[in-house]
C-alpha distance (Angstrom), angle and dihedral (degrees) to the residues before:
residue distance angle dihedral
X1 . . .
X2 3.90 . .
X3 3.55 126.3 .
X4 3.88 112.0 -113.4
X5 3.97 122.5 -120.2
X6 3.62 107.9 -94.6
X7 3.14 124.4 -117.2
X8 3.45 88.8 0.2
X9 4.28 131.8 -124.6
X10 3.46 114.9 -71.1
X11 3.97 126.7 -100.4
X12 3.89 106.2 -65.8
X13 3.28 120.2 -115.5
X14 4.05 118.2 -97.4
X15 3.84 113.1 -88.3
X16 3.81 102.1 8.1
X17 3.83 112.5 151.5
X18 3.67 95.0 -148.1
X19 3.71 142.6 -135.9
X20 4.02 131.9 -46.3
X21 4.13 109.6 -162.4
X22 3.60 101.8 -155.4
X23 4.09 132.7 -167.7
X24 3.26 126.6 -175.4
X25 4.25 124.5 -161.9
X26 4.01 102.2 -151.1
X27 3.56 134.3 -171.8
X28 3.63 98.1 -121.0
X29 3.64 130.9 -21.9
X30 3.64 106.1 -85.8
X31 3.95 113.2 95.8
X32 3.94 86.8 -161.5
X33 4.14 91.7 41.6
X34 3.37 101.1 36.7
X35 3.91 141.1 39.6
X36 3.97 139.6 -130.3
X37 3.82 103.5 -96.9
X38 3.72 105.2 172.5
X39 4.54 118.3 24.0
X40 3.77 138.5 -164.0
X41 3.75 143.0 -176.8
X42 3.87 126.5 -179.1
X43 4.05 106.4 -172.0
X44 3.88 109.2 -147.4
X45 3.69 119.7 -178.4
X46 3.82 127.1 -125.1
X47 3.96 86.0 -84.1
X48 3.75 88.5 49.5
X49 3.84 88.5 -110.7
X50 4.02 110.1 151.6
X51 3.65 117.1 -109.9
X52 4.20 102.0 166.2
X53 3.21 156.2 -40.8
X54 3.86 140.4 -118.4
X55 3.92 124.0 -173.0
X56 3.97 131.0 158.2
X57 3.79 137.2 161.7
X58 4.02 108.0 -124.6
X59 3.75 127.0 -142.6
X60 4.26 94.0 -115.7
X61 4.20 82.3 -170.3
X62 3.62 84.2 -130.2
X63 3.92 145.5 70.8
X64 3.92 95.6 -57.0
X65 3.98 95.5 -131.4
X66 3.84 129.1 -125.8
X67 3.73 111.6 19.8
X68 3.60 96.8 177.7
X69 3.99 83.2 54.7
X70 3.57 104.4 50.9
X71 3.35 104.6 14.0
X72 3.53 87.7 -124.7
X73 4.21 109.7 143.7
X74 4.07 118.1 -163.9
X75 3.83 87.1 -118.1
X76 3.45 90.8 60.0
X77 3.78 98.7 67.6
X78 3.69 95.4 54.0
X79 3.87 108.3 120.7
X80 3.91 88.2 14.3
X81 4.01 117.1 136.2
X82 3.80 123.2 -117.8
X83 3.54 126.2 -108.3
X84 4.17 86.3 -111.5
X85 3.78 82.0 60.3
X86 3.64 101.7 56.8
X87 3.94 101.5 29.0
X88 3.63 84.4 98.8
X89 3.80 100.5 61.5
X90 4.12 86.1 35.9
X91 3.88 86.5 62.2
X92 3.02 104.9 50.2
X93 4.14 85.7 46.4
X94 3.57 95.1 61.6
X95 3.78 103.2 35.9
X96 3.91 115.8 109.7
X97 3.62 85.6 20.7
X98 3.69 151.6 130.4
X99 4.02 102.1 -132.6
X100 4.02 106.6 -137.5
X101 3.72 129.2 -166.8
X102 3.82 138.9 136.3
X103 3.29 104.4 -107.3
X104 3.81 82.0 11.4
X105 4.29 95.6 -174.2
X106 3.51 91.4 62.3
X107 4.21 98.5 49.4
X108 4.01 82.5 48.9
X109 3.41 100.1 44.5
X110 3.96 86.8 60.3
X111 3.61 94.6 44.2
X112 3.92 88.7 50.5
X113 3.60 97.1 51.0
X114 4.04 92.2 49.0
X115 4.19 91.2 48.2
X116 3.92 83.2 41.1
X117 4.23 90.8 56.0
X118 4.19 89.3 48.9
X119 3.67 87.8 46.5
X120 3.74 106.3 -103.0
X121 3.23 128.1 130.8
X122 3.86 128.1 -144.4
X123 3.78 123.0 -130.5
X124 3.75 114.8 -132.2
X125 3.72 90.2 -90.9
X126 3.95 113.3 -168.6
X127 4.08 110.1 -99.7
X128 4.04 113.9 -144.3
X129 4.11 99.4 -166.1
X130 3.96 118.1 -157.9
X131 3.25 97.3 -166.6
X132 3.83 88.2 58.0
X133 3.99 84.9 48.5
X134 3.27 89.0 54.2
X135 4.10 107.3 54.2
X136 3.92 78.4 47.2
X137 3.49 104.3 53.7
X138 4.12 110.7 7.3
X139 4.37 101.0 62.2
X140 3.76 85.7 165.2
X141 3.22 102.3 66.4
X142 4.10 114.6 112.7
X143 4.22 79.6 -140.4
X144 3.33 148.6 -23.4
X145 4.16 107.8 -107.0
X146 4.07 106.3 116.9
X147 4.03 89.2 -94.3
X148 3.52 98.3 54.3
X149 4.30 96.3 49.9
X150 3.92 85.1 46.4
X151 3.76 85.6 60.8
X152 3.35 103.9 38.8
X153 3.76 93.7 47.7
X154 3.84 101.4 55.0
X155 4.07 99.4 -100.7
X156 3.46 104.4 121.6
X157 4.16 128.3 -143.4
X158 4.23 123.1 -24.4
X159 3.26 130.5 173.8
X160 3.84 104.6 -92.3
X161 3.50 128.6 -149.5
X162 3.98 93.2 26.8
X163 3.49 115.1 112.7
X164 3.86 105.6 -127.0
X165 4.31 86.3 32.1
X166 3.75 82.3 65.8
X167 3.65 108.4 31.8
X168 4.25 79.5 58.6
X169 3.67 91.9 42.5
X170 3.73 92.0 58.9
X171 3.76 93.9 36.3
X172 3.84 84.0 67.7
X173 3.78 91.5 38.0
X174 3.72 87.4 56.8
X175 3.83 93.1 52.8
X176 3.41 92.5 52.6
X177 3.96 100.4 53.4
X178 3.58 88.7 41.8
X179 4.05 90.3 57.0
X180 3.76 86.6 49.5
X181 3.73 110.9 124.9
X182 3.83 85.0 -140.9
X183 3.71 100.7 47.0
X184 4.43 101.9 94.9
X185 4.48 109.1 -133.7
X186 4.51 81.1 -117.5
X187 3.78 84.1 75.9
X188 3.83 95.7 64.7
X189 4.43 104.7 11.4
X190 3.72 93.5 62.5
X191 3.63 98.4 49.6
X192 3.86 86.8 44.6
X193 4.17 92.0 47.6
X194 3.97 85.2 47.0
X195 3.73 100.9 45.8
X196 3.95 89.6 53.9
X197 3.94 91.6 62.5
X198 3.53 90.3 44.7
X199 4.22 107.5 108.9
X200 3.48 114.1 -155.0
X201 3.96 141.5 -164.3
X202 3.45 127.7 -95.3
X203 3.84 132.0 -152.3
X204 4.06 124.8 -167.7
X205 3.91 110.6 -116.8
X206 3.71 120.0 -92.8
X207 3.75 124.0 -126.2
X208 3.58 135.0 -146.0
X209 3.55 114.9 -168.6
X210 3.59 145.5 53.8
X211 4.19 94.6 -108.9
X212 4.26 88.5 44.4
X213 3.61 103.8 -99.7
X214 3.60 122.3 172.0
X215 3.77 124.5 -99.9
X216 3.93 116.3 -88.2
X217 3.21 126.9 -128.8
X218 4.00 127.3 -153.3
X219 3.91 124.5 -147.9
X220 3.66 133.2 177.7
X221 3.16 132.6 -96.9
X222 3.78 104.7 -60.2
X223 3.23 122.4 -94.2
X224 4.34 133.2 -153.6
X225 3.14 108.6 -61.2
X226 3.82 120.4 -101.9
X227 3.97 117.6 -67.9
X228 3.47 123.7 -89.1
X229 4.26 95.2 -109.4
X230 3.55 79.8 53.4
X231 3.33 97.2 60.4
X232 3.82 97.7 42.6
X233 4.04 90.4 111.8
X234 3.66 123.6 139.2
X235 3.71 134.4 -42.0
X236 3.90 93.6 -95.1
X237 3.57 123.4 44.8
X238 4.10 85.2 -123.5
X239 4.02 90.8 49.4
X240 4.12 78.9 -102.8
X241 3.60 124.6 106.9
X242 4.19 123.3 -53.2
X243 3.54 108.2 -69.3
X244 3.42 95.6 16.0
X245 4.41 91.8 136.2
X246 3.93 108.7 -130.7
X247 4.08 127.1 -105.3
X248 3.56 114.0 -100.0
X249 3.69 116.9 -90.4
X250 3.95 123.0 -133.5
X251 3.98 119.3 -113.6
X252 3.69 114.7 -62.7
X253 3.99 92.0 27.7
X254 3.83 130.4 104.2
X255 3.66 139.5 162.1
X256 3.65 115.7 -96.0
X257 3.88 95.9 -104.7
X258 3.58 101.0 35.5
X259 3.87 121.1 114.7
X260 3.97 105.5 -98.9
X261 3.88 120.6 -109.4
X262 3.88 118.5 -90.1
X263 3.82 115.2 -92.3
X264 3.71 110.2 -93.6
X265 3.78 101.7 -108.8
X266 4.32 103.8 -108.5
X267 3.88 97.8 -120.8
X268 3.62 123.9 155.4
X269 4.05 111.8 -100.9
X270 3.73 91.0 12.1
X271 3.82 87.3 129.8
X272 3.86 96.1 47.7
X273 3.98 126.1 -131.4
X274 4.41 102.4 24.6
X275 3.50 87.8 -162.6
């Protein structure tokens, strides 16, 4: 469905950890006003090969911003975790690797001020900016918001201005600038040789209920499924040989592919202790 990067990265280096392409839906634009309302991670490999994907709306304990925006309505937040309750499972997404996004400064200043208010601070994680890609290697384009580099680099519609529909979006936009014949192996190696000596925090998992159970975590309605160039991995759905069946994933992961996780029903106290 989506036109392959041509001629394709070079090999990756041995031992990278990879990439994570975040988003991040906000209530308003300030990192230090406002708070992450909606998150997503797509885990590519140092090949750029999908491996999963993480997404949740977040309970901002607040009006949750520009509706017309995000889509985002106040009712659909009830029952969703905090960002304290998921910083766990976000750690341990991003360590080891290269920390996408387009306009990648502003999706990690967010995430820095929310680990910053639980008392965590980030390491100085390498940034890998698509938007920055993109005025390099995609002249055509009629801009450089996420929309506009979509179009002007052959990947067709997504739905903008959801977190996972744009942490995909620029997955594939990040394939595609990396395949460019003009875009030079420094611009994606080094970050990928620096994120691997990065060491990063680590925070115990939080529980919710009275017999231990893990956090939920709430998404939207589903959307498509990922594109077909992003699901171009390797041959097994482990990176192993075909038919070789996948490890499990931890809470909040899946497979790009597999059908989405029901919607955790929005009942008051289903995420334990508000307080």
């Amino acid at each position: 469905m989506l036109p392959g990067p041509t001629p394709g990265p070079p090999p990756a280096p041995v031992g990278a950890g990879g990439f994570a392409v975040v988003d991040v839906e906000a209530t308003g634009r300030s990192p230090w006003r406002h708070r992450v309302v909606e998150v997503a991670v797509v885990l590519l490999d140092a090949a750029l090969r999908p491996e999963a994907e993480f997404c949740t709306l977040l309970d901002p304990l607040g009006p949750v911003g520009p509706t017309h925006v995000h889509r985002i309505a106040q009712a659909d937040v009830e029952g969703a975790p905090r960002f304290r309750e998921i910083a766990p499972r976000l750690l341990e997404l991003l360590a080891g690797r290269v920390l996408v996004g387009h306009h990648v400064t502003c999706d990690h200043a967010f995430l820095d001020r929310e680990f910053a208010r639980i008392g965590v601070l980030l390491p100085p994680v390498p940034l890998l900016c698509t938007m920055r890609l993109a005025r390099a290697h995609l002249p055509q384009a009629r801009g450089y918001g996420l929309v506009a580099c979509a179009e002007a680099a052959g990947l067709g519609g997504f739905p903008a201005h959801t977190a996972l529909g744009d942490a995909r979006a620029t997955a594939e936009l990040l394939r595609h600038c990396v395949g460019a014949p003009s875009c030079p192996p420094d611009d994606w190696v080094v970050p990928l040789r620096e994120a691997a000596r990065v060491p990063w925090p680590r925070l115990g998992r939080p529980r919710s209920g009275p017999a231990g159970e893990l956090v939920p975590w709430l998404r939207r309605e589903p959307l498509a499924e990922p594109p077909a160039e992003l699901l171009a991995g390797p041959p097994g759905p482990s990176g192993g040989p075909p038919g070789e069946p996948p490890p499990p994933l931890p809470y909040g992961l899946r497979t790009p592919g597999a059908q989405p996780p029901a919607v955790v029903p929005k009942q008051s106290g289903a995420m334990g202790s508000r307080a």
